[in-house]
C-alpha positions as CSV (number, residue, x, y, z in Angstrom):
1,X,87.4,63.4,155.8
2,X,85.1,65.1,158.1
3,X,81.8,63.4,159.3
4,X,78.5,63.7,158.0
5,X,75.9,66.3,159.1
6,X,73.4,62.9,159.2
7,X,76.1,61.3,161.6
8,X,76.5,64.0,163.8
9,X,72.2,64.8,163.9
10,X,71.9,60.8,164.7
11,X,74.5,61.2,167.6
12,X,73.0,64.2,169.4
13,X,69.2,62.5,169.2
14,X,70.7,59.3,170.8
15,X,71.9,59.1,174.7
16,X,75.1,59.7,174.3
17,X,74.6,63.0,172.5
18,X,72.2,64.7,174.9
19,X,74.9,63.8,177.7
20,X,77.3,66.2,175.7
21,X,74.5,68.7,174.8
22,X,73.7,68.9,178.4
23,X,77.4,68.9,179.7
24,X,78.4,71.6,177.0
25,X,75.5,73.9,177.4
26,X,75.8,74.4,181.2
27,X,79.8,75.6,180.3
28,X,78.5,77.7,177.9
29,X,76.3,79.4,180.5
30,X,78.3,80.2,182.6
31,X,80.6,81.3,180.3
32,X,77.9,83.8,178.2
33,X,74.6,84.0,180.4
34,X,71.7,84.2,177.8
35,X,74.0,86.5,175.6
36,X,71.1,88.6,175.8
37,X,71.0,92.0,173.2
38,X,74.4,90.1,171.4
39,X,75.2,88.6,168.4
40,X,75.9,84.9,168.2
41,X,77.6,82.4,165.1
42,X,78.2,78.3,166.2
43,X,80.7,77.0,163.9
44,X,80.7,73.2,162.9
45,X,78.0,71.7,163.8
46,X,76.7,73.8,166.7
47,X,73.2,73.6,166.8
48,X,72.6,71.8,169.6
49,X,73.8,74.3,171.2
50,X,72.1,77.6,169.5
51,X,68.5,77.5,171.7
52,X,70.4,78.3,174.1
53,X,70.7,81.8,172.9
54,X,68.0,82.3,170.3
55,X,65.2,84.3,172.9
56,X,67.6,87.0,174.2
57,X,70.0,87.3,171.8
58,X,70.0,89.8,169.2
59,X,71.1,87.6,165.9
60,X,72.2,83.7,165.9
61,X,73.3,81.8,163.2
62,X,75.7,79.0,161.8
63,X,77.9,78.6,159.3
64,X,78.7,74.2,158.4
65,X,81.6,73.4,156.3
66,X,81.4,72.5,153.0
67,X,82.9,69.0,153.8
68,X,80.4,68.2,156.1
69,X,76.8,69.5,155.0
70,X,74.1,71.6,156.4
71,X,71.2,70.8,157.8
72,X,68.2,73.8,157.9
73,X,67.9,74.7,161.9
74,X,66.1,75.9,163.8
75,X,63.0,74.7,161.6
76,X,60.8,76.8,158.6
77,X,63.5,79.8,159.0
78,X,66.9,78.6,158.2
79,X,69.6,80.4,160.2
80,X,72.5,78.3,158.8
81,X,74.8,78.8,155.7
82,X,77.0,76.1,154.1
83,X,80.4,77.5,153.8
84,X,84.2,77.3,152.9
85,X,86.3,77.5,156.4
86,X,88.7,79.6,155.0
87,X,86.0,82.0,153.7
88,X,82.9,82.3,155.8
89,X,80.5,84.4,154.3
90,X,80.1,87.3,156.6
91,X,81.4,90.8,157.0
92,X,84.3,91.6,159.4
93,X,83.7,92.3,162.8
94,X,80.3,91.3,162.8
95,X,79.8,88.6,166.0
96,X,80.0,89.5,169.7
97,X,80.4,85.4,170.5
98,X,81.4,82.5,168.6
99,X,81.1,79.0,169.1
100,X,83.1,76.4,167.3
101,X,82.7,72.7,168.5
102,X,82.5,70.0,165.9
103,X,85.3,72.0,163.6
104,X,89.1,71.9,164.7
105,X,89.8,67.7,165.2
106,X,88.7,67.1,161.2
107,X,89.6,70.5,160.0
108,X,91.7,70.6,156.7
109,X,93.3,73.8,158.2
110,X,92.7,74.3,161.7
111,X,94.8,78.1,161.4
112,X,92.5,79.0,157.8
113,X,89.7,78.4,160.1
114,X,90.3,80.2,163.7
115,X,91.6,83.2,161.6
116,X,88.1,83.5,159.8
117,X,86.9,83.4,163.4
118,X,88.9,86.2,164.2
119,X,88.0,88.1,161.3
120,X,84.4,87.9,161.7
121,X,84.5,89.1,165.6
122,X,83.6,92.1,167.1
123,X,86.4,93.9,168.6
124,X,85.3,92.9,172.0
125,X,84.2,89.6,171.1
126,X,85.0,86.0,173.0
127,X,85.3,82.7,171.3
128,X,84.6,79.3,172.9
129,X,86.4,76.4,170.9
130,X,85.2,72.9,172.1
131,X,87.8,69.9,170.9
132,X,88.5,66.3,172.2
133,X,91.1,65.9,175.2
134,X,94.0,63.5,173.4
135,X,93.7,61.8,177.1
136,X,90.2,61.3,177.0
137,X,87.8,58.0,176.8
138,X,86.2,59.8,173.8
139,X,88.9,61.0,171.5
140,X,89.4,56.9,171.1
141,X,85.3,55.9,171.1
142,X,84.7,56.3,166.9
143,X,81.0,55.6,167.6
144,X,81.2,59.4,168.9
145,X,82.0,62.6,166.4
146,X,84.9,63.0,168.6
147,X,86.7,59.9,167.9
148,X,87.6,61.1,164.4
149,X,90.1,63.4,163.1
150,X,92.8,65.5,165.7
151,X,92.3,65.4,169.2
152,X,94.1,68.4,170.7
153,X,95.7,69.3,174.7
154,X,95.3,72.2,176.4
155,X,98.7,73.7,175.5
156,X,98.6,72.5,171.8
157,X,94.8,74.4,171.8
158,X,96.2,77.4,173.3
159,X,99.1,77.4,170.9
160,X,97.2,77.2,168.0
161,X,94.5,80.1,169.0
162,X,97.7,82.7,169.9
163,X,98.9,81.5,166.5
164,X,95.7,82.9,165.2
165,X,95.8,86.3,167.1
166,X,93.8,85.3,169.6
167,X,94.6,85.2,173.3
168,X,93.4,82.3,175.6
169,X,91.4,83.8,178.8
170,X,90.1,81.4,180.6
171,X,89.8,77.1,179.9
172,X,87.5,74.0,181.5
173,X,87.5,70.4,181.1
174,X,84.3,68.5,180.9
175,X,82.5,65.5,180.1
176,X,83.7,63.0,182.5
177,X,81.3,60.2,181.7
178,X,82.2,57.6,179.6
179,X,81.5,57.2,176.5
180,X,79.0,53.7,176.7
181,X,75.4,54.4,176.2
182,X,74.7,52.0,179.1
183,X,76.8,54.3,181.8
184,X,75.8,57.7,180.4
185,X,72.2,56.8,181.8
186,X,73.7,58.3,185.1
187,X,75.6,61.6,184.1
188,X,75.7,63.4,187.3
189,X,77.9,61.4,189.6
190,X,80.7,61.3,186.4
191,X,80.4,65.2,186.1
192,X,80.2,65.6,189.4
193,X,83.2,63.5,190.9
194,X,85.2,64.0,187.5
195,X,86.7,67.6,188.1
196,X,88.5,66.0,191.4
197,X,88.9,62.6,190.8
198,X,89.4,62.2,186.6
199,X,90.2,65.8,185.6
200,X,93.4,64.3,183.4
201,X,90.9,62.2,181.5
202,X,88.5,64.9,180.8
203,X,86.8,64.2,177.4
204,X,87.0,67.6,176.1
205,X,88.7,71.0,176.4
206,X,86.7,73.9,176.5
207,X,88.7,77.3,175.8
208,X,87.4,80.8,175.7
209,X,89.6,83.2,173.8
210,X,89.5,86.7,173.0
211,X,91.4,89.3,169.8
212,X,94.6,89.7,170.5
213,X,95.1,93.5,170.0
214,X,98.1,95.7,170.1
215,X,98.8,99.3,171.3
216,X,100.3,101.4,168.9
217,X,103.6,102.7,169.7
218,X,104.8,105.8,168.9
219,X,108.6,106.1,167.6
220,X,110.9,108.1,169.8
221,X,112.5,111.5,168.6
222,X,115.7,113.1,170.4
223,X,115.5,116.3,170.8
224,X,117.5,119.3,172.2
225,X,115.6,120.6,175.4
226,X,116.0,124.4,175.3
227,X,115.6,125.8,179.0
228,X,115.4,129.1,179.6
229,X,117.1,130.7,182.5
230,X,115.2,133.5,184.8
231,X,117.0,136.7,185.2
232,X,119.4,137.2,187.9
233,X,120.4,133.3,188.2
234,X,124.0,133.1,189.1
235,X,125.3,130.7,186.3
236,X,128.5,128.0,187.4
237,X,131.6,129.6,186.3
238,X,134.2,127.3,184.5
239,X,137.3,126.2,186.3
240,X,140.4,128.2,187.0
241,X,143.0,126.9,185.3
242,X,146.4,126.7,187.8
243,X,148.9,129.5,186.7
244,X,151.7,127.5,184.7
245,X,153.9,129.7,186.4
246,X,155.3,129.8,190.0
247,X,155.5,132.2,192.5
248,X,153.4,134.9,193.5
């Protein structure tokens, strides 16, 4: 059973949350830039997130699961459409970046969902999927949204994305802090220090991911190679057979 839109909009407006928002959004810098002139869907519940990108980039939008509800972000103009994972309600090949963060740990179908990722993204398009490290503090805190549902590993989130057609480019951990209100007053040292010291207890796994696409392959044909021969070429002269008979 996934968790609440309310739950997850209480979370990020409390400490805890804008630790994660902060943590999150600086990957996803440095991953995209300002995405500027490109088109840009968060699934889940990414909205947090999305500011990051509405001033330069071209479209942004959402799509919530069913399960979960929608809230209207980012204010009078809703830019966010309650949807079926397995059937998201936009044409193929339409994003240039997608976020999904909030979707695969409580996801009915994890596979139904990344393939309607893939589906909707531009040829040249990247994904960023955000789960919970199943070695992390958070995956086991159920205070937080990631304490619920299926935490994942690197290799099991890598797995599942080439399962989907969709080839793993480049990964991070983050969000080293803990996950106690009390502690996350004083981010930086965690993030700082975490990469070195705490990278196998990393509270999530951030993966960037891009279409898997084939060349096609053209079948071979044998065929006879006809060479033609300039005038005047001596040509080899078949062997002499050896006289069956003696003498001169």
């Amino acid at each position: 059973m996934r968790r609440d839109v309310y739950a997850l909009r209480d979370f990020y407006a409390g400490r805890l949350g804008a630790v994660v928002r902060d943590v999150v959004a600086g990957k996803l810098t440095e991953a995209w830039d300002d995405a500027r002139g490109l088109d840009v869907l968060g699934l889940g519940y990414p909205t947090p997130y999305l500011d990051l990108f509405r001033r330069s980039a071209r479209r942004v939008c959402a799509a919530m699961p069913a399960l979960q509800g929608a809230e209207i972000w980012p204010g009078r103009v809703n830019a966010v459409a309650l949807a079926e994972e397995s059937a998201l309600p936009f044409t193929n090949a339409l994003f240039d970046r997608v976020l999904l963060i909030h979707g695969l740990e409580e996801s009915v179908d994890p596979l139904s969902l990344l393939n309607e990722a893939r589906r909707v993204m531009a040829p040249s398009g990247r994904i960023v999927v955000v789960a919970a490290a199943r070695r992390g503090l958070w995956s086991r805190a159920e205070h937080t949204p990631f304490g619920h549902g299926r935490p994942y590993t690197r290799m099991q989130l890598e797995l599942l994305l080439r399962e989907a057609e969709l080839e793993p480019t480049a990964w991070s951990r983050a969000l080293f802090t803990p996950p106690v209100a009390f502690l996350a007053r004083w981010p930086e040292p965690w993030e700082q220090s975490g990469p070195v010291a705490l990278a196998p207890f990393a509270g999530l796994t951030l993966i960037e991911a891009v279409k898997r696409t084939f060349a096609p392959t053209a079948k071979a044909v044998v065929t006879r190679a006809r060479i033609a021969r300039p005038p005047g070429v001596l040509q080899p002269a078949p062997a002499m057979r050896r006289a069956e008979r003696s003498g001169p």
